[in-house]
TORVEXFI-569258 format. One record per residue (C-alpha): x, z, y; residue in three letters. Coordinates in steps of 0.001 Angstrom, whole numbers, plus 500000, padded with zeros to 6 digits. Layout:
<vexvos>
XZYALA...
</vexvos>
This chain:
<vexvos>
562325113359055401UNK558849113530053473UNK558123115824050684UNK557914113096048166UNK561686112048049440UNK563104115396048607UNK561522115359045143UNK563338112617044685UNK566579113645045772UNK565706117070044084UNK564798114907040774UNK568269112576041071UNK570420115734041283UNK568752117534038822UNK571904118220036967UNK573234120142040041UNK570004121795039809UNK570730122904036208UNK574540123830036474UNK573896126210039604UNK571073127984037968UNK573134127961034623UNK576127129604036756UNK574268132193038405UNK572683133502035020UNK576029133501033756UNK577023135673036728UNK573808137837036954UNK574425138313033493UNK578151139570033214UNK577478141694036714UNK574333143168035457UNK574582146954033929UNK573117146327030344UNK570486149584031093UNK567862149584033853UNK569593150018037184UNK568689153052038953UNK568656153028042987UNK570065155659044018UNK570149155006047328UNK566423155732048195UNK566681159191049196UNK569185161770051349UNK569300165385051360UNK571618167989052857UNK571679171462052569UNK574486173958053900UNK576592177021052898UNK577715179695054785UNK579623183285054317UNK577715185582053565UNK577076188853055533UNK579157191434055322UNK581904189100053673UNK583821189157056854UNK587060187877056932UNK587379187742053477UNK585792184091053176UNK587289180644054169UNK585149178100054513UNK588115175612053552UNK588772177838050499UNK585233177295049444UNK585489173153049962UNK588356173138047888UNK586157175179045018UNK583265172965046094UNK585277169165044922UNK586443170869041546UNK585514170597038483UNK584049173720037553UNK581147172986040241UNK580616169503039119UNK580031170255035811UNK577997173591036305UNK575880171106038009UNK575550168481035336UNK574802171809033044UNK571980172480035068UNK570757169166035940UNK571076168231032158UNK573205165144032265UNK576695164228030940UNK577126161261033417UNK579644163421035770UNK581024160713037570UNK577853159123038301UNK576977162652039429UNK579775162863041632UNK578832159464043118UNK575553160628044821UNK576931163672046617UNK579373164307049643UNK581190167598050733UNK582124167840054347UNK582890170969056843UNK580769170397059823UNK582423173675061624UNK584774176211060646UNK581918178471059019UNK579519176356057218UNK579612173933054671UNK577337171261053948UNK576344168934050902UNK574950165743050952UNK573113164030047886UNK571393160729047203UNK568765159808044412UNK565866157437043333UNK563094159971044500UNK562652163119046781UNK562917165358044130UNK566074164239041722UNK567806164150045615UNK566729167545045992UNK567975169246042033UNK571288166954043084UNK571641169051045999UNK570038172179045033UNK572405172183042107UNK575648171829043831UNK574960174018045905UNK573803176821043510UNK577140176147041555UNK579059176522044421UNK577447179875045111UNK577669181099041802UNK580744180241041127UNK582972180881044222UNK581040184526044105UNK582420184802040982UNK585762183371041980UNK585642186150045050UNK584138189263042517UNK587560188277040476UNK590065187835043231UNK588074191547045199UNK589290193442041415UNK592927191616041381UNK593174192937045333UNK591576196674044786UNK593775196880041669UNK596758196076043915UNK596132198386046874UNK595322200980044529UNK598348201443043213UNK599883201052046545UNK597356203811047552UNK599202205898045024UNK602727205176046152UNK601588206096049240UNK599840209208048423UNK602951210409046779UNK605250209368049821UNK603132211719051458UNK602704214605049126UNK606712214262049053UNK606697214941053252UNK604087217662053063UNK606549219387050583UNK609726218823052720UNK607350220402055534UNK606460223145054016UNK610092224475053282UNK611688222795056702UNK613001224152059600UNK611301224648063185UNK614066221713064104UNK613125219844060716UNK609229219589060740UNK609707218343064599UNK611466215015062768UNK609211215433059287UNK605705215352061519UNK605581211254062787UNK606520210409059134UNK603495212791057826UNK601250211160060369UNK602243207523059534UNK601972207782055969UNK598642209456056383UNK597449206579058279UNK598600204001055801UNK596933206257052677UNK594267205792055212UNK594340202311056023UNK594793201382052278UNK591794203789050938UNK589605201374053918UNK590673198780052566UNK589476199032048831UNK586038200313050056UNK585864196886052019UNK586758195221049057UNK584692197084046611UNK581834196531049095UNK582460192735049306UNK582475192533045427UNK578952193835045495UNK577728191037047464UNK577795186793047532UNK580723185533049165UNK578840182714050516UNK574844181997050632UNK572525178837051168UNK571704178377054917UNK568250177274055612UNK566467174839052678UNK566739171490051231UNK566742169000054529UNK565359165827052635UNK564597162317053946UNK564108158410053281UNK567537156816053478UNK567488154302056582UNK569918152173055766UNK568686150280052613UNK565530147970053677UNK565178146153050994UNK566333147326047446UNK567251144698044369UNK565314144660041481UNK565926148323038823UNK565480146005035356UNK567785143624033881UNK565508140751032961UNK564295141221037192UNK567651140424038567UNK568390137324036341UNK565735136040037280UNK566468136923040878UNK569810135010040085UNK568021132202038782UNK566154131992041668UNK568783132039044399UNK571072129628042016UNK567884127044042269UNK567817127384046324UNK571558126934046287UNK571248123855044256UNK568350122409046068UNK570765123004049809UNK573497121338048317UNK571727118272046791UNK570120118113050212UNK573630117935052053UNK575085115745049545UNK572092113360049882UNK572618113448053811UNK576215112704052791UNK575344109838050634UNK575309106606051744UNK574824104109048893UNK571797101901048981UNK568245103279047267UNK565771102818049472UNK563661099411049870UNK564184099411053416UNK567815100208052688UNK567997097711050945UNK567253095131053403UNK568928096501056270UNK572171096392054475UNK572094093124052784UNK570134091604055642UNK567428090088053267UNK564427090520051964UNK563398092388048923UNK561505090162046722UNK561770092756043607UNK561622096376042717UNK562244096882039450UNK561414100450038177UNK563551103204036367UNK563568101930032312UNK563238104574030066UNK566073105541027581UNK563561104231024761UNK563257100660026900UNK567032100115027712UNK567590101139023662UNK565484097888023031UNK567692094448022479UNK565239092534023927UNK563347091539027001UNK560708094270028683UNK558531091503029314UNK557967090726025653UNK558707093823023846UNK556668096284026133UNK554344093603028323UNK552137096108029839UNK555135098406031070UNK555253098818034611UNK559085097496034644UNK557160094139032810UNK554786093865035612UNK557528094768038073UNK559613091587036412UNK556269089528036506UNK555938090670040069UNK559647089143041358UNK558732085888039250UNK555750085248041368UNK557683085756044487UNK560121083668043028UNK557885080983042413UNK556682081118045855UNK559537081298047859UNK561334079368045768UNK561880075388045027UNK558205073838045005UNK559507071808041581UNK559104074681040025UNK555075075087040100UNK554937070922040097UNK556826070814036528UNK553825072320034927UNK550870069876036664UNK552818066942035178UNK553887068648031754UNK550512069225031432UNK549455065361032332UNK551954064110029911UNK553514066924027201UNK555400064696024905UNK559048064773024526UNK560015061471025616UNK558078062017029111UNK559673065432029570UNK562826064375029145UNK562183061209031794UNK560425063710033960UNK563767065858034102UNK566279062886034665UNK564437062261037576UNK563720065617038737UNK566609067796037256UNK566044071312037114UNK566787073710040192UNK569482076252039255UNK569130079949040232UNK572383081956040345UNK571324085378039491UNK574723087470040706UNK575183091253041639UNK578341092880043821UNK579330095461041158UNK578752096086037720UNK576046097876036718UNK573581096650038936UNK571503095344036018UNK572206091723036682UNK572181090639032815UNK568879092622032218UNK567250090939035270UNK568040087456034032UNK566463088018030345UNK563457089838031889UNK563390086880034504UNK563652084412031854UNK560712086339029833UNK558412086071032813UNK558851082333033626UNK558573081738030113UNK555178082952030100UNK554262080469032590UNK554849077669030350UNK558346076724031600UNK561243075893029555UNK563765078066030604UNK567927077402029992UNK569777080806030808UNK573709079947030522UNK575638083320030414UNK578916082535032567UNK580087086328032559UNK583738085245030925UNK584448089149030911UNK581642091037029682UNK579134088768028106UNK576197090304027171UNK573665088030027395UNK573010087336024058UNK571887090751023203UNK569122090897025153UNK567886087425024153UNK568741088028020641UNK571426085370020269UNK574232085469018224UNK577766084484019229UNK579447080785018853UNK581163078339020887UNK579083077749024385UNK580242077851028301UNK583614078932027527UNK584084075469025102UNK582057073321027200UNK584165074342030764UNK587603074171028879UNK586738071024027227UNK589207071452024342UNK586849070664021782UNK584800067628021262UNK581604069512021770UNK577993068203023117UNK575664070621025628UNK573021070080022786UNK575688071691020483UNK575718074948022173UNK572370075405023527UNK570897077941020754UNK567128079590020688UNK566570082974021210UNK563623085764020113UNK561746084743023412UNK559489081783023046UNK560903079146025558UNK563746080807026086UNK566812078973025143UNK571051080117026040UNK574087078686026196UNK576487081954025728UNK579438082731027041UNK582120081637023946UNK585150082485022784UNK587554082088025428UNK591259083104025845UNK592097080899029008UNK591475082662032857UNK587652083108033579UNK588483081510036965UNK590414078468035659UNK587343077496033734UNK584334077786036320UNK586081075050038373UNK585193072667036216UNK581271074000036242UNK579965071516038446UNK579674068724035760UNK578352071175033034UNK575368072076035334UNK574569068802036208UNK574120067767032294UNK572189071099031816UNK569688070251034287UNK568483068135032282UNK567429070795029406UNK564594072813030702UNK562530073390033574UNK564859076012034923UNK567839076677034380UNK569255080816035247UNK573033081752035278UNK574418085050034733UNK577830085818035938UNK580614088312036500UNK580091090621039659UNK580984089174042692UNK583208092133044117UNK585249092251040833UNK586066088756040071UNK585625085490042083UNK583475083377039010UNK580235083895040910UNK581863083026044320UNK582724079898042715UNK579440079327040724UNK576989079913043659UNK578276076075045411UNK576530074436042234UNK573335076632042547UNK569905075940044529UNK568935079444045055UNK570591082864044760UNK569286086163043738UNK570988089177044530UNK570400092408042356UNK571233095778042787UNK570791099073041894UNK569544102055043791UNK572527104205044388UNK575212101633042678UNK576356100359046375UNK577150100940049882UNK575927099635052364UNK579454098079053289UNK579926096389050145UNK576821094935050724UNK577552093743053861UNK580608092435052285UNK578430090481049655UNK575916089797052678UNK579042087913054157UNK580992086053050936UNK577557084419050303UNK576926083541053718UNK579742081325053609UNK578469079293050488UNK575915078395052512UNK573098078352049812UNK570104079752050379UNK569525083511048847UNK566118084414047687UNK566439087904048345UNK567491090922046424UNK566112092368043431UNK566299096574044088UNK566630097548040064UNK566307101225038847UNK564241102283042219UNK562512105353042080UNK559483105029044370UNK558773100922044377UNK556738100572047365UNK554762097847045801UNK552647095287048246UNK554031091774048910UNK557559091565050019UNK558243090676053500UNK559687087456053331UNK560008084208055204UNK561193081026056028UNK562469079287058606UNK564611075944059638UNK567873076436061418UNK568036075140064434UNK571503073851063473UNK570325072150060410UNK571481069133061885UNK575011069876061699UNK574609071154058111UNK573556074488058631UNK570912076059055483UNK568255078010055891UNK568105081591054399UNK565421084075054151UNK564426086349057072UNK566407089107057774UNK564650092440059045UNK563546091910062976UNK561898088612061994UNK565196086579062419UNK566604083920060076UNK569717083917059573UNK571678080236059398UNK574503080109056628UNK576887077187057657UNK578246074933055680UNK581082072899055680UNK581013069945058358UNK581442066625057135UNK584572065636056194UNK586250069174055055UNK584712068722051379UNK585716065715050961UNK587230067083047895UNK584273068344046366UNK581295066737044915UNK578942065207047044UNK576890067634048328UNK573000067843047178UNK570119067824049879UNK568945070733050120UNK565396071566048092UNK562051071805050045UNK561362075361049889UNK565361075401051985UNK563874072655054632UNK561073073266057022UNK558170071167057918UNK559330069318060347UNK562353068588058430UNK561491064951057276UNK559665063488054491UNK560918064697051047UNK562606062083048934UNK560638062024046273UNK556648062630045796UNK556832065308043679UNK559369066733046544UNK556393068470048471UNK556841071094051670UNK556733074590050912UNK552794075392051485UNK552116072619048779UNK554527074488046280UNK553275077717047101UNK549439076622046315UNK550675074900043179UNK552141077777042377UNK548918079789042624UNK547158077453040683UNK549550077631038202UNK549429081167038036UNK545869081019037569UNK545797078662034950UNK548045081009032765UNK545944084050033162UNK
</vexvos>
């Protein structure tokens, strides 16, 4: 896919766009601390505690953890350090025993040196404090084996005495217990000098300095300010947006492209009809007239030139001989004998901007001089009028149902667009379908009205009006709009007109986003079955025509008589036309030109 394609997708999903980056500001928001965030994560140090010398035995190295994870240390450290924050203090350091006489601390900060007072100042607590701890537990001890020390001394003073005054036979038995309570006066007396010494001293001590390095583990760090990480949010909400309007554009399959287009319906497109602006589709009238140097104007200019020439040479030929001969009584001879070719303008769904093609289409021939009759045969939503600026009355409805003693001159009513004249859709209560049966004779009569005469009706997947309209039409055009389809409902269209057997123009693409511009690829060519009653249809993309068959002779019996096809249907080989003013296609196509030139 090209850049310029995934702008477009990017500019059609724009709303996805929005709501992702709207969501993950909303998140970034409610996640984000309100303060500056501080990585803390930057830096490691450890440093490492061992007894003391001379402490000896006295010290446990799982006594002093246990002192270390309290919560005297923690907050002599938060004391010294100068914050209140102590479980955020608590966060950036670790206690573990890495053997059974040293203990180490690990701490984490922004920069070398907060890691290091972190560390530094557990460690000092722990130092300080279980010394203290130790000085306090030494006194408790010395006071107890003191007193023991007396108890014993006056176990012993007791024996001496009994000694003194004993028999030979007596002091023999007295003399072990003299000696053993010596030794425990002894014992006792050694221990309160080890104790008094150890209460001189630090239990524990620091063991080495501050080891301090880079933490390894965190590469890349997220931004430290609030206002940084939203817009980090914003950012990777946009990129999330952008992947999924990618995937849901791979999983889109509707129709938007030109060349889409065409390959689905299997015809040419003769139109591209850009985006209208909310201003322009606010506007109750034509493009053509109320904004004629738009680029959806030119764009509706554009498909009536193609029209013109790939359409019914009587088209071009009506204005060489209204121009001979402009008075009322020879246009009206001129259409009895050449009656006015009938263009079906029809869509598959709604939406497709069928009713706004046929008022912009009847804007542009209009220019050209033509009289144009546009008969709105949309039974269900009739909206025709309001873009032609028509107001409401009896009109198809009346003339089809035939319940009222009404004349097509009754009905026919003008319209803000010079030349432009329409025969709404009326008040109707019967069956849109019941009433389009009878269309045949209506058309026939209305022929005879204008130059051209352009039928809007309901869509032909939703109701079966047009599929019943398009047998009394010379010439189709399809509309769609990019994005409005699939290409299997176009197929399906593709195939429900193929069986009318009238030839299609090609398809107007409305609302595309990057008209390609240039001629359209079209072309004609005479089925090789036209013998049998096989019509000719516009090329289809490979170069090949396509032959719509219609019914052999005989099955419609029970239909009108069936019209010979037009000139610009028939190639030239296909006989001499039946009229003069009947010419083959080339000769329609130059009047057409001159035409064309003769209104600039």
């Amino acid at each position: 896919m090209e850049p310029a394609n995934h702008l477009t997708v990017l500019r059609r999903h724009w709303r996805l766009l929005a709501g992702c980056a709207l969501a993950a500001l909303v998140i970034g928001w409610l996640l984000t601390p309100t303060g500056t965030a501080v990585d803390n994560g930057k830096w490691e140090c450890k440093v490492s505690i061992v007894p003391a010398a001379g402490s000896g035995d006295t010290v446990k190295i799982d006594q002093v953890m246990s002192f270390a994870t309290g919560s005297d240390v923690a907050e002599a450290a938060a004391r010294k350090l100068g914050t209140t924050d102590i479980q955020g203090l608590l966060a950036r350091r670790e206690v573990a025993a890495v053997s059974p006489q040293m203990l180490q601390f690990t701490a984490h900060g922004p920069t070398q040196q907060a890691c290091s007072d972190v560390a530094s100042a557990f460690a000092t607590a722990t130092i300080s404090g279980y010394g203290r701890e130790a000085q306090r537990n030494a006194q408790d001890s010395i006071q107890a084996l003191q007193q023991q020390a007396t108890v014993q001394q006056r176990q012993l003073d007791t024996l001496n005495t009994q000694f003194a005054t004993a028999t030979r036979a007596t002091r023999v038995k007295l003399q072990p217990q003299i000696d053993a309570a010596k030794a425990a006066v002894t014992q006792t007396l050694t221990d309160i000098s080890n104790l008094q010494n150890a209460a001189r001293t630090d239990a524990v001590r620091q063991w080495g300095s501050i080891d301090s390095s880079p933490a390894s583990s965190n590469i890349l760090t997220a931004p430290s300010s609030r206002p940084l990480r939203l817009g980090l949010a914003v950012l990777l909400g946009l990129a999330l947006g952008v992947v999924a309007a990618l995937m849901l554009d791979r999983l889109d399959s509707r129709v938007r492209s030109r060349n889409a287009a065409e390959e689905a319906f299997g015809l040419p497109v003769i139109g591209e009809i850009p985006v209208l602006s909310r201003r322009l589709r606010r506007l109750r009238e034509p493009v053509v007239t109320a904004r004629p140097s738009a680029p959806a104007a030119e764009a509706y200019r554009s498909l009536r030139s193609t029209l013109l020439l790939t359409g019914p040479s009587s088209l071009a030929l009506h204005i060489r001989e209204g121009e001979e001969d402009g008075t009322p009584a020879a246009r009206a001879a001129r259409r009895l004998a050449h009656p006015a070719p009938v263009v079906l303008v029809m869509s598959g769904r709604s939406g497709d901007g069928k009713t706004t093609t046929v008022a912009n289409l009847a804007a542009a021939l209009a220019e050209t001089g033509r009289s144009v009759l546009v008969l709105d045969c949309d039974f269900r939503h009739p909206q025709t009028h309001e873009h032609l600026g028509s107001g409401t009355g009896p009109g198809m409805a009346e003339l089809l149902a035939g319940t009222r003693s009404l004349g097509i001159e009754d009905v026919i009513r003008p319209t803000n667009v010079q030349g432009v004249t329409l025969i709404g859709a009326g008040n109707t209560n019967a069956y849109p379908a019941a009433l389009v049966m009878r269309a045949g004779e209506v058309l026939q009569r209305a022929r005879r009205h204008a130059d051209l005469v352009l039928m809007d009706t309901s869509p032909l997947l939703h109701a079966n009006d047009a599929y019943d309209l398009v047998q009394h039409a010379d010439a189709v055009l399809v509309t769609v709009r990019s994005g409005n389809v699939t290409p299997e409902q176009a197929a399906r269209v593709s195939e429900l007109l193929a069986r009318t057997g009238v030839p299609v123009a090609g398809v107007a693409l409305t609302a595309s986003t990057s008209p390609s511009g240039g001629l359209p690829r079209v072309g004609l060519r005479r089925s090789e079955s036209s013998a049998s009653g096989a019509a000719v249809t516009p090329l289809g993309r490979g170069g090949q025509a396509r032959a719509l068959n219609r019914p052999a002779a005989g099955e419609g019996a029970a239909r009108e008589p069936e019209r010979p096809a037009p000139s610009w249907a028939r190639g030239r080989d296909a006989g001499p036309p039946e009229h003069p003013a009947d010419v083959g296609f080339a000769d329609g196509a130059a009047s057409v030109r001159r035409a064309e030139g003769d209104d600039r």
